[in-house]
C-alpha positions in Angstrom: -18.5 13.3 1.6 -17.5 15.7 -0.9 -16.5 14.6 -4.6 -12.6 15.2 -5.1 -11.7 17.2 -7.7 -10.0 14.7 -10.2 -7.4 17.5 -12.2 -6.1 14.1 -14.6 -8.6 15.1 -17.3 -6.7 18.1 -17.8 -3.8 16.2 -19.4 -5.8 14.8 -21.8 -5.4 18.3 -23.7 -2.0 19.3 -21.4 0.2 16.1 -21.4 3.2 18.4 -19.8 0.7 19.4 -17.1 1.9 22.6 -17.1 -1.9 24.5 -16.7 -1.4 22.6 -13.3 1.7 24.2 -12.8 3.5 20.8 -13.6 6.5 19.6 -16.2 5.2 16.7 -16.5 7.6 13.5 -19.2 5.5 11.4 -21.5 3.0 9.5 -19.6 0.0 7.7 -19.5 -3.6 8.1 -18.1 -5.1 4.7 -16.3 -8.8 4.0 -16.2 -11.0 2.1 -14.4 -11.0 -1.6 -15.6 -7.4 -0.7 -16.8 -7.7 1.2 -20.2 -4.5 3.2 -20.7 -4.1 5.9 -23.0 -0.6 7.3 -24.1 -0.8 11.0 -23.4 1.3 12.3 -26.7 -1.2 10.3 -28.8 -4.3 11.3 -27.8 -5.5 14.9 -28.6 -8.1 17.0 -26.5 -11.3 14.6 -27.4 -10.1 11.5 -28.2 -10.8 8.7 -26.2 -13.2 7.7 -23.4 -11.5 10.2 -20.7 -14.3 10.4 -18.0 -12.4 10.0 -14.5 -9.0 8.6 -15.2 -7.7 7.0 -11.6 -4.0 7.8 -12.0 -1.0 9.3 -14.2 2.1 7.5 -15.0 5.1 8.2 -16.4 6.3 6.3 -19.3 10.2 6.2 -18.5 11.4 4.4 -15.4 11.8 6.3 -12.3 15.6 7.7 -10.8 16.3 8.7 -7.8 15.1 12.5 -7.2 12.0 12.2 -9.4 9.9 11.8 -6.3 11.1 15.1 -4.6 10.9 17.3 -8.2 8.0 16.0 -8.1 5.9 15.4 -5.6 5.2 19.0 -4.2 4.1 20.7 -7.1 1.8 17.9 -7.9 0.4 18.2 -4.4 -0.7 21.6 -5.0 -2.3 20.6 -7.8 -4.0 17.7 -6.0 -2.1 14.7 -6.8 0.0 12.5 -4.8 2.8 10.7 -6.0 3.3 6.8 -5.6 5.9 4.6 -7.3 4.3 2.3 -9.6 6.0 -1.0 -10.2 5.8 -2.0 -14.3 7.6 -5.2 -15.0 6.1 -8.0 -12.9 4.4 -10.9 -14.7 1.3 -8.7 -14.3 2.6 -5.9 -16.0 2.0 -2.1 -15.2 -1.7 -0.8 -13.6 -4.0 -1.0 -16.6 -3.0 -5.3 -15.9 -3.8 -5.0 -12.5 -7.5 -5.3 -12.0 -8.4 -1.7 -10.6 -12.2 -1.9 -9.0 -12.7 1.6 -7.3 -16.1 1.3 -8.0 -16.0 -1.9 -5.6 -14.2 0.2 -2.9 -15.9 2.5 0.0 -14.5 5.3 1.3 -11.8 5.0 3.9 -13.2 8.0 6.4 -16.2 5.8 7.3 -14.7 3.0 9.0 -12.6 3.1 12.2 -9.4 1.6 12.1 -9.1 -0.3 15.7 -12.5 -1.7 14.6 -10.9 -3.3 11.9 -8.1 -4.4 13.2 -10.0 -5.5 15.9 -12.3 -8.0 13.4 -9.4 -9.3 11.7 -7.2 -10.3 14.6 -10.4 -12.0 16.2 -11.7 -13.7 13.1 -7.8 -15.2 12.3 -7.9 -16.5 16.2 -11.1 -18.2 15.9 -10.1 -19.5 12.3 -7.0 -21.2 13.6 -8.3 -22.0 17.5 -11.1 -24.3 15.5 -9.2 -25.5 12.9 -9.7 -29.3 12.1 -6.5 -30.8 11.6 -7.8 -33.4 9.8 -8.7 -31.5 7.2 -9.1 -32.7 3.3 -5.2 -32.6 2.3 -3.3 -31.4 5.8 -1.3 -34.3 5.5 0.6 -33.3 2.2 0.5 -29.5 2.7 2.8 -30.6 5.9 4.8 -32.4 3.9 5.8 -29.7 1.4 5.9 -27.3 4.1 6.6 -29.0 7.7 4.2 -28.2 10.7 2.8 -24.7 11.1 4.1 -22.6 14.1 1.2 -22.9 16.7 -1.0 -19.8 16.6 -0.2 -19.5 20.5 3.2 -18.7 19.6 3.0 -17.1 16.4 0.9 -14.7 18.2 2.8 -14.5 21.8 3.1 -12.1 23.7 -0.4 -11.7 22.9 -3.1 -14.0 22.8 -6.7 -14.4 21.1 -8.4 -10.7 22.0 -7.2 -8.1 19.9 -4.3 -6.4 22.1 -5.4 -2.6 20.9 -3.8 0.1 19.1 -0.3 1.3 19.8 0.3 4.3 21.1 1.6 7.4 18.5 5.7 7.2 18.4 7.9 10.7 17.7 8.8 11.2 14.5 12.4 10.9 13.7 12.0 12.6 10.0 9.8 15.0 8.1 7.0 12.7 6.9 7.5 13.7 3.3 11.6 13.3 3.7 11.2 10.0 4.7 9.0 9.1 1.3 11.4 10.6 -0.6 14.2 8.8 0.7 12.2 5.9 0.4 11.1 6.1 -2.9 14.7 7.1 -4.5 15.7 3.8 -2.3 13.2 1.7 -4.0 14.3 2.6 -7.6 17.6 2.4 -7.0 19.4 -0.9 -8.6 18.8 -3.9 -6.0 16.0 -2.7 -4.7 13.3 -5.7 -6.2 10.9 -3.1 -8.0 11.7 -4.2 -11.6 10.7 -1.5 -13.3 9.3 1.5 -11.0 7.5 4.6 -12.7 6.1 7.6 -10.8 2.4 8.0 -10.8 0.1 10.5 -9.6 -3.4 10.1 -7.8 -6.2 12.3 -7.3 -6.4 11.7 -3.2 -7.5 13.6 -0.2 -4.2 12.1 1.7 -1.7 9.3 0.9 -3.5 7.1 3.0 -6.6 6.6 0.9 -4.1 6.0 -2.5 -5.2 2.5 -2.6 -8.7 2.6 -2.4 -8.6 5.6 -4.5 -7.5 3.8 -7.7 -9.6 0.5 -7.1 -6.4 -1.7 -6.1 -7.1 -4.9 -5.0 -3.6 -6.2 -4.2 -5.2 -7.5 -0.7 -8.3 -9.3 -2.5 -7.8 -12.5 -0.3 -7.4 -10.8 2.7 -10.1 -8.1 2.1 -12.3 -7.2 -1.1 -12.6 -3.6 0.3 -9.7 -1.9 0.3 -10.8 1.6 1.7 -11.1 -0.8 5.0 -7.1 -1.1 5.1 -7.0 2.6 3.8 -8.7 3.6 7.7 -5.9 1.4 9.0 -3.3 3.4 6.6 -4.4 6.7 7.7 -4.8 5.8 11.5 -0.7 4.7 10.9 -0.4 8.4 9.0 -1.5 9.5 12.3 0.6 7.7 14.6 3.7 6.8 12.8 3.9 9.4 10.0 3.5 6.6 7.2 3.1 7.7 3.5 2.0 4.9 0.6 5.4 5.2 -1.7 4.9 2.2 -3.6 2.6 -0.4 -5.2 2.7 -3.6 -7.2 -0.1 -5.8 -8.4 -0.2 -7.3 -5.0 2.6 -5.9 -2.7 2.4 -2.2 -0.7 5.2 -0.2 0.8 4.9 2.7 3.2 8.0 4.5 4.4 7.8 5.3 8.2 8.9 8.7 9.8 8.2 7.2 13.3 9.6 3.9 13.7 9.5 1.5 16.9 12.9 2.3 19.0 12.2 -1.0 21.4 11.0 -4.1 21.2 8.1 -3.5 23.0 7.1 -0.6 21.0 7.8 -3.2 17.8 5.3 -5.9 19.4 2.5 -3.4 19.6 2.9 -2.9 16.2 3.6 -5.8 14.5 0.2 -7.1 15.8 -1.6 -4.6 14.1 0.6 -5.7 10.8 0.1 -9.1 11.7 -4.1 -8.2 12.0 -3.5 -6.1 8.6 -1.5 -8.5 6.7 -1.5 -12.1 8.5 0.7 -13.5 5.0 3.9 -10.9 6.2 4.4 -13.3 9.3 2.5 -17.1 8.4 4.0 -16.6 4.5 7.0 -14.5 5.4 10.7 -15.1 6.4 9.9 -14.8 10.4 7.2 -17.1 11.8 6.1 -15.0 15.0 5.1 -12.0 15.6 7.9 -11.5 18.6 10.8 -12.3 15.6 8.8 -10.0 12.9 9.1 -6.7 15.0 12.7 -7.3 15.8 13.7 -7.5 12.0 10.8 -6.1 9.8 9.6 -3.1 12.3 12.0 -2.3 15.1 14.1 0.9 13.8 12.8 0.3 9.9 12.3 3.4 7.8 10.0 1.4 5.4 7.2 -1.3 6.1 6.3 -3.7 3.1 3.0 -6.0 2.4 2.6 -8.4 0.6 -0.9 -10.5 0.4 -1.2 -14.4 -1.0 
């Protein structure tokens, strides 16, 4: 695999990004274990620039920054992602970024993964002890877990397979757009969303690209979910749109029109992200599609 070009050292001596053919606002570069460095304080060789991961803006997104935006950056090989700012963890440089942890996401295969996690959950819960060191109060906060037979129906303990590709009902890049100016929009529950740019072959591979390990309890490797990501790119004409410390949100130009269709994929979400159904509003997979996939222009993630 070929290295990336990274063009974020650039700003170093260009904070308006215009030598990339940006007009870029005040900002912020983000480095690996989290150093930031404000862009309008820093001159040309000042500060321990090396690869920065990602850009950020330093004034809260509005709606139509993502569309000014986004396509000039692209040509300049960056990708735009909303960055969420004002949970308890704070903005990225809080956030733990490991991309030296992280593979790259063109050398797995995404059924395979899918395929692994959906097995391994199955064989965790079909030879779980029940008697297990505190069971008996964690029902009593909580009540009895849904059987795995049923959280799981219509499916059962061998991975079902991939879904089939759907049509696209938008542009790819539309759909982000209207995503992301949906997302920073009052009432939306991102607190304080800014617009960042990544040095990344596809949307897909954002996550892995700048070390996030929102997912660490579900998987230490994020470039894993990232084959998964772009498989969904593929089929369903995903784009990442947004991040948190430990939440991710795609927007979805080829949503599910039937249940069935919704089934197929809420078991790959329900491989990819078990917490969205056993931590989440709807306990089975069948109620999950109906509300959180069938028809939705946006799928969200969130990992324990």
């Amino acid at each position: 695999m070929a290295t990336l070009p990274n063009p974020l050292p650039a700003l170093a001596a260009d904070p308006s990004g215009r030598s990339l053919g940006l007009q870029l606002p005040p900002g912020r570069l983000i480095e690996a274990g989290g150093t930031s460095h404000a862009l309008e304080a820093v001159g040309d060789h000042e500060g321990p620039w090396h690869q920065p991961l990602l850009w950020h803006a330093e004034r809260q997104a509005s709606p139509g920054n993502w569309a000014a935006l986004g396509s000039p950056a692209g040509r300049a090989g960056l990708l735009p992602v909303l960055l969420d700012t004002g949970g308890a963890q704070g903005g990225p440089e809080g956030w733990e970024l490991m991309p030296g942890e992280m593979s790259y996401p063109g050398d797995h295969d995404a059924e395979e993964v899918l395929a692994e996690f959906w097995e391994d959950y199955a064989a965790d819960e079909l030879g779980a002890d029940g008697d297990h060191p505190g069971g008996e109060s964690t029902v009593e906060l909580f009540g009895e877990p849904t059987p795995y037979d049923e959280t799981v129906a219509p499916y059962g303990a061998v991975w079902p397979g991939l879904s089939p590709a759907l049509p696209l009902t938008a542009a790819p890049g539309a759909r982000a757009a209207e995503v992301a100016d949906s997302l920073v929009d009052a009432g939306s529950g991102f607190k304080e969303p800014r617009l960042a740019l990544v040095p990344a072959r596809r949307s897909a591979d954002i996550p892995a690209a700048i070390g996030w390990t929102g997912p660490m309890n579900h998987e230490g490797d994020t470039a894993r979910l990232c084959a998964v990501l772009r498989s969904w790119e593929d089929r369903f004409g995903i784009r990442v749109v947004a991040l948190t410390f430990d939440q991710l949100v795609l927007s979805v130009a080829a949503p599910p029109t039937t249940q069935a269709e919704a089934e197929a994929v809420a078991a790959e979400h329900f491989a990819f992200c078990p917490d969205n159904i056993t931590q989440g509003h709807h306990a089975t997979l069948r109620a999950y599609a109906a509300h959180e996939v069938l028809g939705q222009r946006a799928w969200s993630f969130w990992w324990d």
